[in-house]
Phi, psi and omega in degrees: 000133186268127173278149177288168186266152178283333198295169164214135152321133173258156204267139189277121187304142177294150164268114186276135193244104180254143183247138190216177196262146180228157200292142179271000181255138163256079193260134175244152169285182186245112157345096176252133179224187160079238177287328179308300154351273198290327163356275182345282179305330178260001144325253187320292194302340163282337159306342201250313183321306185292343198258324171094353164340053199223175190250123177228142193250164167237167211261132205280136152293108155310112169288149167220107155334092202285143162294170150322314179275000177272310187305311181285307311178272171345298166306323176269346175262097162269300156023291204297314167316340184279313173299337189277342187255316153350290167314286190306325179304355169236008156305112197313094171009104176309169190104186187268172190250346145217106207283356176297315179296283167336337176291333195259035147214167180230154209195108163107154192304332207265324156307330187293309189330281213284359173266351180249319172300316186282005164070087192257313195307158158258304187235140163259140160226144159256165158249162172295341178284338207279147205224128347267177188293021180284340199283345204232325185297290197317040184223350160301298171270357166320304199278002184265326193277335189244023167057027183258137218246144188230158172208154175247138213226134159294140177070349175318284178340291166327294217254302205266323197283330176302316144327305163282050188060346222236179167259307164221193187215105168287316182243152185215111214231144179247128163282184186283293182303025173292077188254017171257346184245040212293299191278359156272319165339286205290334171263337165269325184308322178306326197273001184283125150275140185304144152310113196285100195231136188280307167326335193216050193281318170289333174254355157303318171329264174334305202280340152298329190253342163197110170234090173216167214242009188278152193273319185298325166278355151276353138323273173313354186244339176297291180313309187302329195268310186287100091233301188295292151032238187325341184274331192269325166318317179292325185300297166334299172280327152344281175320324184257348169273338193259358178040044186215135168249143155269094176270093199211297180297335192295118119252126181294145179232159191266160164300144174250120155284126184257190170216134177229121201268130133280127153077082194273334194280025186273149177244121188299128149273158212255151185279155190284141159323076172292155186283133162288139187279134184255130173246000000 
């Protein structure tokens, strides 16, 4: 007698699909390619070259389990010890080799980030490599809201981290207080093209038509953002004693509904047979 099986199909799960509002502007960066590129790049490289700038780590040891004949072979050769410690005594420090220099850069995405909020940069570069582009795009309006002029350059990575030490490099940031990298500053922001932002379309303007590293026009650029400041403030409260906005310059944009699979590339395994029991 075959008794029925026990097993049940199992029912195939719905794919749950959430839907959210997605930003309706797209911003991507603007490319420099072609001579600007190599400019760039030989800008910095001769620069970084001159300066001497690099990180030097030191190479980690695999601990091992020495035997008996290793131990005794150690113990009896003191000797051997005195040239290895010689040697390590003229090996160079770990660390970066100057650290004055280095200040005056921000290196890697997540420092530039926190150097563009205290607004510290003159110039940003990215590289083209970094993947995906989500790691790098929020650095478009940063650098746009803080009138710092930015570009994204093919190959940076490749050519500036082996000079420094590093394996890569997504971001590469000059602080304002830069007095080595002064005249590469002043020669690359011209090869830079401005930042498309619909919101901060005037002062990507302003930053292009006077990028200059003098402490006194940054003054002067200081006093300009507290004088609009005070103007919109003032426009404001206007606007809230007469309860009428001047909407005439506003365009509006629609909203994207987007849709989002969590994990759409996941692979079901199909469920196991079970065997019917036979008596």
């Amino acid at each position: 007698v075959i008794q029925p099986g026990t097993a049940t199909l199992r029912k195939a799960k719905k794919i749950t699909i959430k839907t959210c509002l997605d930003n309706p502007f797209v911003f991507q960066w603007k490319t420099i390619e072609g001579e600007d590129m190599s400019f760039i790049l030989q800008t910095l490289e001769e620069r970084i070259k001159h300066t001497g700038l690099k990180k030097i780590e030191t190479p980690r040891k695999k601990k091992r389990s020495l035997t008996k004949k290793q131990t005794e072979g150690k113990c009896g050769a003191s000797s051997d010890e005195l040239p290895k410690e010689e040697t390590e005594g003229h090996r160079p420090k770990p660390g970066w080799t100057d650290i004055r220099i280095r200040r005056q850069l921000a290196i890697g995405v997540n420092e530039v980030t926190k150097a563009l909020e205290k607004n510290e940069l003159l110039l940003l570069l990215v590289c083209k490599s970094a993947k995906p582009a989500m790691i790098t795009s929020h650095l478009i309006q940063l650098s746009a809201s803080r009138a710092t002029p930015a570009g994204q350059v093919p190959r940076l990575s490749e050519t500036i981290a082996p000079l420094l030490g590093l394996t890569s490099i997504l971001a590469l940031g000059f602080k304002k207080q830069s007095d080595t990298f002064t005249e590469a500053i002043e020669a690359i922001i011209p090869k830079v093209p401005a930042l498309e932002v619909p919101w901060f379309q005037y002062r990507t303007e302003e930053s292009v038509a006077h990028a200059d590293t003098d402490s006194s026009e940054n003054e002067e650029s200081e006093q300009l953002a507290e004088a609009l400041v005070d103007e919109l403030t003032s426009k404001k409260r206007k606007h809230m004693e007469n309860n009428q906005l001047d909407l005439s310059h506003v365009i509006l944009q629609p909203l994207k509904i987007k849709k989002l699979v969590p994990n759409p590339n996941k692979m079901k395994k199909p469920p196991r047979k079970k065997k019917k029991a036979f008596s």
